[in-house]
C-alpha positions as CSV (number, residue, x, y, z in Angstrom):
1,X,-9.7,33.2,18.5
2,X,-6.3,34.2,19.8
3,X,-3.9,31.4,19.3
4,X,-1.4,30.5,21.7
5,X,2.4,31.9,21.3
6,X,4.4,29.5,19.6
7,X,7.6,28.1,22.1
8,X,11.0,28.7,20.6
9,X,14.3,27.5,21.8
10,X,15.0,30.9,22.6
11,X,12.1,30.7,25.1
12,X,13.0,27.4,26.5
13,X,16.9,28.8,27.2
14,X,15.4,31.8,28.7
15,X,12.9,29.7,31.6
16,X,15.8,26.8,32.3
17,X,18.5,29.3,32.6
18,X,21.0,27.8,30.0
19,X,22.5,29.0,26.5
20,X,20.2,28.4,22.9
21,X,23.4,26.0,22.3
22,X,22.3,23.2,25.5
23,X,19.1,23.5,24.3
24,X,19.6,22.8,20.6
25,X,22.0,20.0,21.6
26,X,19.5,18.0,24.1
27,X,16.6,18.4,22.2
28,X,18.6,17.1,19.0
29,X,19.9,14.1,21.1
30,X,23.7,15.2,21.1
31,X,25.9,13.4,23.2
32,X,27.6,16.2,24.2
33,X,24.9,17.3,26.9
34,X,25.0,16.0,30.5
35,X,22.1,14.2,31.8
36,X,21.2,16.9,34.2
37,X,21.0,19.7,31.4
38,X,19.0,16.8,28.6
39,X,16.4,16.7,31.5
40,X,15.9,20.2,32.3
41,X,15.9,21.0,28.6
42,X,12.9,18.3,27.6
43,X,11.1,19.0,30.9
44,X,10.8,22.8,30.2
45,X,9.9,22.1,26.4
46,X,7.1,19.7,27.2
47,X,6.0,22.4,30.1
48,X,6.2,25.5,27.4
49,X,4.3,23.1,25.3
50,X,7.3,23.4,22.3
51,X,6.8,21.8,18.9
52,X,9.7,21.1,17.1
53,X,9.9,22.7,13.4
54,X,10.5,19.7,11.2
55,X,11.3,22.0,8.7
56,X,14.2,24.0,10.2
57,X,15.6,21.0,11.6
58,X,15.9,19.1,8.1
59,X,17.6,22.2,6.7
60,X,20.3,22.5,9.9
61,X,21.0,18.7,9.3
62,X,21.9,16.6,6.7
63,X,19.7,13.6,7.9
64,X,15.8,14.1,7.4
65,X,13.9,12.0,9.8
66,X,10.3,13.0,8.3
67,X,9.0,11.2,5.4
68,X,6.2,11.4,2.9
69,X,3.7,8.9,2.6
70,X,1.7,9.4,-0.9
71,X,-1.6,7.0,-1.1
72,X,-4.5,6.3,-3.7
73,X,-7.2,6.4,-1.2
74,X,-7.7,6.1,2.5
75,X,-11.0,5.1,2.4
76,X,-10.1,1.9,0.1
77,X,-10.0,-0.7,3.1
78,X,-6.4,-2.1,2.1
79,X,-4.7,1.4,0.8
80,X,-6.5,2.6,4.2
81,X,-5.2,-0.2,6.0
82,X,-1.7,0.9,4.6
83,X,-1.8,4.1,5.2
84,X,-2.5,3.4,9.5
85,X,0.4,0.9,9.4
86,X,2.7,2.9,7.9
87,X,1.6,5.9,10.5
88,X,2.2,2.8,13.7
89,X,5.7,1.9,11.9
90,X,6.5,5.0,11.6
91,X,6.1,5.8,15.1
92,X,8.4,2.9,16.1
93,X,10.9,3.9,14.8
94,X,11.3,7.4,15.3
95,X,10.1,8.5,11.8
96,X,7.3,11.2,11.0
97,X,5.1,11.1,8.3
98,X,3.3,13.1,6.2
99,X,0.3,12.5,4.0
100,X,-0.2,13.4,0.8
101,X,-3.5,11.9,-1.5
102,X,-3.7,11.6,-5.1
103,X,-6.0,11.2,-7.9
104,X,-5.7,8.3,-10.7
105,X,-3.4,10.5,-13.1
106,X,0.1,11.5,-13.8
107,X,-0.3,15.2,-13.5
108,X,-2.3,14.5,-9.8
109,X,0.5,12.1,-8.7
110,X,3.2,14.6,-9.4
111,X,1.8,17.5,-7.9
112,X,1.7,15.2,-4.5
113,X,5.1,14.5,-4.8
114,X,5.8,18.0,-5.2
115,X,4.2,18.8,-2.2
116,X,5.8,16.3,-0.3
117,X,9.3,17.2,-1.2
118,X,8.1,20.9,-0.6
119,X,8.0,20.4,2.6
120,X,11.2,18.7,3.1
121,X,10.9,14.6,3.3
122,X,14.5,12.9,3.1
123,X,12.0,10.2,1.8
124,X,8.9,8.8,-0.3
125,X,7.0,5.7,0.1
126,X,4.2,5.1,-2.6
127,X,1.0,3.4,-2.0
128,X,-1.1,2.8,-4.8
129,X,-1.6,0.2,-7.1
130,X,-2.4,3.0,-10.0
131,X,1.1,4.7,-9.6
132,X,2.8,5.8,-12.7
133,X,6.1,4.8,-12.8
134,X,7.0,8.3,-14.1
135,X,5.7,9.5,-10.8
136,X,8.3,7.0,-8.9
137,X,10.8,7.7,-10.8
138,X,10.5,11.7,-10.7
139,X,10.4,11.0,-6.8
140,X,13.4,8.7,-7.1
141,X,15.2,11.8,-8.4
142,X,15.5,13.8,-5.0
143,X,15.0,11.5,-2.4
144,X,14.8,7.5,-1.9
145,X,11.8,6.3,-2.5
146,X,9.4,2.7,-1.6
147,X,6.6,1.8,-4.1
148,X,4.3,0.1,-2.0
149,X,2.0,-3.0,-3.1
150,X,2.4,-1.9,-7.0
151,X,3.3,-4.2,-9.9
152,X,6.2,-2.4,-10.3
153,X,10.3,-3.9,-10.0
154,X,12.4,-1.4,-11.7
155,X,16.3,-0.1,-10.7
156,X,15.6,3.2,-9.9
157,X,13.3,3.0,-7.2
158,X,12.5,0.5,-4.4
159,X,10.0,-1.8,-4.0
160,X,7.5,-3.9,-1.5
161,X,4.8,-5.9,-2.4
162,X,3.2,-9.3,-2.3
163,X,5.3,-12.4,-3.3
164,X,3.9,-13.2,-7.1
165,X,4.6,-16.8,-6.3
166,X,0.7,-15.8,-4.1
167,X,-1.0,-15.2,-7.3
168,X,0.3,-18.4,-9.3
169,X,-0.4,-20.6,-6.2
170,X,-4.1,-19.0,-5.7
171,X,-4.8,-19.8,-9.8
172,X,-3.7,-23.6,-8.8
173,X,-6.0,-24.1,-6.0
174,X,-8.8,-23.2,-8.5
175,X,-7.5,-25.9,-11.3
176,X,-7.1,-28.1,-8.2
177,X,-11.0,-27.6,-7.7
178,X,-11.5,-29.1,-11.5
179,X,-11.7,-26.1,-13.2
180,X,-10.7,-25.8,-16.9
181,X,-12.1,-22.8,-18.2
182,X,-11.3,-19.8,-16.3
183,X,-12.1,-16.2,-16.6
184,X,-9.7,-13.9,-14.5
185,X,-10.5,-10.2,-14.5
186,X,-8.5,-7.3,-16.4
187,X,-8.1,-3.9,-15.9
188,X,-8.4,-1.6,-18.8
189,X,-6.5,1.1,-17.1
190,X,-3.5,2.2,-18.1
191,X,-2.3,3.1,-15.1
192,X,-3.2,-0.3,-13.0
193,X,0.2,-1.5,-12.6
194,X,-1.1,-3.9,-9.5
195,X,-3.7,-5.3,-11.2
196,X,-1.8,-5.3,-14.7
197,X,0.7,-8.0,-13.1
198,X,-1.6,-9.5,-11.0
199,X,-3.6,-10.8,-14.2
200,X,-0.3,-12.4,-15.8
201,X,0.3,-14.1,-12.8
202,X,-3.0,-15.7,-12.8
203,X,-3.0,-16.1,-16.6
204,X,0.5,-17.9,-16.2
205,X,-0.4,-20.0,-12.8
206,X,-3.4,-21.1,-15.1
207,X,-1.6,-21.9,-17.9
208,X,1.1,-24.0,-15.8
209,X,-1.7,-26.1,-14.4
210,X,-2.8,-26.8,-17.4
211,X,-6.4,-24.7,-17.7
212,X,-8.1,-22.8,-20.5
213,X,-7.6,-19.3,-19.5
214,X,-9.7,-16.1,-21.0
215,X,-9.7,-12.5,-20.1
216,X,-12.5,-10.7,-18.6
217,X,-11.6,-6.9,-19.5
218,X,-13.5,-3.8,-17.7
219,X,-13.2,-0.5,-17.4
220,X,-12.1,1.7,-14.1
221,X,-15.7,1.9,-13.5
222,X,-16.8,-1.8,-13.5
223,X,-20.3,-1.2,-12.0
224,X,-22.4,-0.1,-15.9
225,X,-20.3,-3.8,-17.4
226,X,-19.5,-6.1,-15.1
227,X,-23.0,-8.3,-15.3
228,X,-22.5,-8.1,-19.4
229,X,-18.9,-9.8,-19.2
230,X,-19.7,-12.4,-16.7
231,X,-22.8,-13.3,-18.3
232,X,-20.7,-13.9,-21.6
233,X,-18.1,-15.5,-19.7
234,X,-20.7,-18.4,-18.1
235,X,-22.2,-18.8,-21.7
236,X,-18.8,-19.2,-23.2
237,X,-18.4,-22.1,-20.5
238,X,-16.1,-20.3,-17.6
239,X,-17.1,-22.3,-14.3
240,X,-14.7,-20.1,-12.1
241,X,-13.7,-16.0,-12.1
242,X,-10.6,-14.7,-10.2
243,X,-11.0,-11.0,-9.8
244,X,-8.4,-8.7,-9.7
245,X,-9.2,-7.6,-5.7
246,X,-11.9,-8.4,-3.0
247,X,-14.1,-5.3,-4.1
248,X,-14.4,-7.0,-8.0
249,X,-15.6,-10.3,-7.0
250,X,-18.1,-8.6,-4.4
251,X,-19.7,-7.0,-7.8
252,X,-19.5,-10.2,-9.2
253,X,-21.5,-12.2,-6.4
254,X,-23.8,-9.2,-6.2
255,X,-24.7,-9.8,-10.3
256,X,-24.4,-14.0,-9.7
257,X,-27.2,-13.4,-6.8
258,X,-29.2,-11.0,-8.9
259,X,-28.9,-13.6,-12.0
260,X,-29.7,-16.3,-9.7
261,X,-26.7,-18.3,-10.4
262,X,-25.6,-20.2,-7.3
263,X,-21.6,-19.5,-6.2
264,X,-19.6,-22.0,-5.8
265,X,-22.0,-24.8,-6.7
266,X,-22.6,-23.3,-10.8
267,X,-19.7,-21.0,-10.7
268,X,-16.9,-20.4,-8.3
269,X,-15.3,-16.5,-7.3
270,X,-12.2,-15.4,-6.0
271,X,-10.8,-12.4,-4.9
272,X,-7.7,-10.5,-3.5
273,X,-6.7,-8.3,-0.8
274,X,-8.2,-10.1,2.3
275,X,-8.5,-7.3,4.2
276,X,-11.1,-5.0,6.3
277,X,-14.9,-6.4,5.8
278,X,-13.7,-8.7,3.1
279,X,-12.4,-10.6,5.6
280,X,-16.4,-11.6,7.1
281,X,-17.1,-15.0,7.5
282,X,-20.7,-13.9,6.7
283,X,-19.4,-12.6,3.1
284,X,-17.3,-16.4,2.7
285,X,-15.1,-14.6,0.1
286,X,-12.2,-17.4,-1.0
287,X,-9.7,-15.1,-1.2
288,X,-5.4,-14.4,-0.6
289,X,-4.7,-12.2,2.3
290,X,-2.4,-8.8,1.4
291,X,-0.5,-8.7,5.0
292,X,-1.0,-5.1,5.5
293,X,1.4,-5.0,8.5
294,X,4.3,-6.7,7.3
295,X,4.1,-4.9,3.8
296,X,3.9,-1.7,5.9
297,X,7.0,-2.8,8.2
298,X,8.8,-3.7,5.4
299,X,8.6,-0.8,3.8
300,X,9.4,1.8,6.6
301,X,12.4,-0.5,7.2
302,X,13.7,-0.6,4.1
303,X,13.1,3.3,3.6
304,X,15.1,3.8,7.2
305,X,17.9,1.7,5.8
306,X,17.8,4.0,2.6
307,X,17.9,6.9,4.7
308,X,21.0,5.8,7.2
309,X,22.8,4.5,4.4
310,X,22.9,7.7,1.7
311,X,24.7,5.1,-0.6
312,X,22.3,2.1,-0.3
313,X,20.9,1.0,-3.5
314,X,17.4,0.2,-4.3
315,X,15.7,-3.2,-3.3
316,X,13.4,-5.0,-4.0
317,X,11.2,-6.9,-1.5
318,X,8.9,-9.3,-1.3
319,X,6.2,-10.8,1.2
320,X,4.2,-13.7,2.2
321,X,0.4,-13.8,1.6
322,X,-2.4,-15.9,3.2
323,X,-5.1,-18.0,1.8
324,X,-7.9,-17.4,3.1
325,X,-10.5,-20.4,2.8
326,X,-13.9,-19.0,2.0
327,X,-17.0,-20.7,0.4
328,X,-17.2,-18.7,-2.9
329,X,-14.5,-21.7,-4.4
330,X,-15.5,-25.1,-4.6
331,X,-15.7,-28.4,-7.2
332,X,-16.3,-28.4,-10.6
333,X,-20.5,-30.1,-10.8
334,X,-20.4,-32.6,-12.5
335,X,-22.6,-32.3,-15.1
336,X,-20.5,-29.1,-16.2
């Protein structure tokens, strides 16, 4: 297949009848262009069919307007869900992105970045909640860079993520429902930074209001456990569990069902992320909503500011989440 010649500036001076100079200044957006020549200029690109080289352009300026998006897993629902609302924010704003995927370790997470600055990004924005913060802060070295939705708050790099104050109010809505003895779900992965925080939160919000706390621990692959620990959890007289995200407490229903132990009415579930087919009112799932969109817009905003400000310092930010009312939470019985 013969593949079609690829338009140069060169070729767009040469059809509109003007110097290589007019065209590299309209299609650049330089003031110094009359309105007359700008229009020319962009209507023979878009008729040559020209596609700007992000590359070359980086290395003529000293502003980057590309950026590098590196993400866990597009087909997780809410690292998915990131990934398309970074790609719209982007858009808005006159960014491009490119995508890079990663494994769960440090020498996959490196080589991404790698890549990514390979190709030129003035900047990186991190999505994954198994980062390593030597990752971050080898990215943090070359250009500014967003960890997005990570447990992480540290001074060389930026950050975005869910308000903790979410987690701590989520573990008092269970006490709230009578609950003393409460299992919450750990993460024996070294590199689960999200889910690392998000268990202290809910073992301090637990604490706080005054409830016998214990930790459920599994493994990255919960599926060959998970039924062991929460049937050692309900014989050591847990009546709720608040997994770590919406796909844990799924496998937790799915074990209650199989057990036939009835959820909320023996032993209430909760999980975290709200997003995607979590979000079913068949499912019920009592869980906190991640805002995808605002975490997203918050994090291509503050990258921008990064980027037009060469001096700005890192920031940390932090967003609202949602509680979602479900039917997996309810009253302590009773006779418990």
């Amino acid at each position: 297949m013969e593949h079609q010649h690829r338009v140069s500036m060169a070729d767009i001076a040469r059809v509109a009848k003007v110097s290589p100079s007019t065209v590299s200044r309209a299609l650049s957006g330089h003031p110094k262009v009359s309105d007359t020549a700008r229009k020319l200029v962009l209507e023979t690109a878009d008729r040559l069919g020209y596609v700007r080289n992000l590359g070359a352009a980086s290395l003529a300026s000293s502003k980057c307007d590309a950026i590098g998006l590196l993400i866990r897993d597009v087909g997780n629902e809410f690292y998915g869900g990131l990934a398309s609302c970074v790609q719209y924010e982007t858009d808005d704003t006159g960014l491009s992105l490119l995508l890079a995927l990663s494994e769960d370790s440090l020498e996959s997470q490196l080589a991404a970045v790698r890549n990514l600055l390979g190709h030129g990004v003035g900047g990186i924005i991190i999505a994954s909640g198994r980062i390593s913060s030597q990752t971050a802060d080898y990215a943090a070295k070359f250009v500014p860079t967003v960890v997005l939705a990570t447990g992480y708050d540290m001074p060389s790099f930026s950050s975005v993520r869910i308000d903790p104050r979410c987690e701590g109010s989520l573990a008092r809505r269970v006490v709230e429902q009578g609950h003393k003895k409460v299992a919450v779900t750990a993460s024996a992965d070294v590199l689960a930074s999200a889910l690392h925080a998000r268990t202290a939160n809910f073992l301090t919000g637990l604490v706080v209001a005054g409830a016998q706390a214990t930790i459920l621990s599994l493994p990255s692959h919960i599926e060959d456990v998970i039924g062991a620990e929460v049937d050692k959890a309900i014989d050591s007289g847990v009546t709720a569990i608040m997994a770590g995200n919406d796909s844990i407490a799924l496998s937790i229903l799915e074990h209650l069902d199989a057990i036939g132990v009835s959820c909320p009415g023996y032993v209430s579930v909760t999980g975290f992320d709200g997003v995607g087919t979590f979000r079913s009112p068949l499912l019920g799932l009592t869980t906190m909503e991640q805002p995808v969109g605002e975490l997203a817009r918050a994090a291509v905003s503050l990258m921008k500011d990064l980027l037009d400000n060469d001096s700005g310092q890192p920031h940390q930010v932090l967003v609202d989440g949602k509680f979602v009312v479900g039917r997996t939470l309810g009253p302590v019985r009773s006779e418990q």
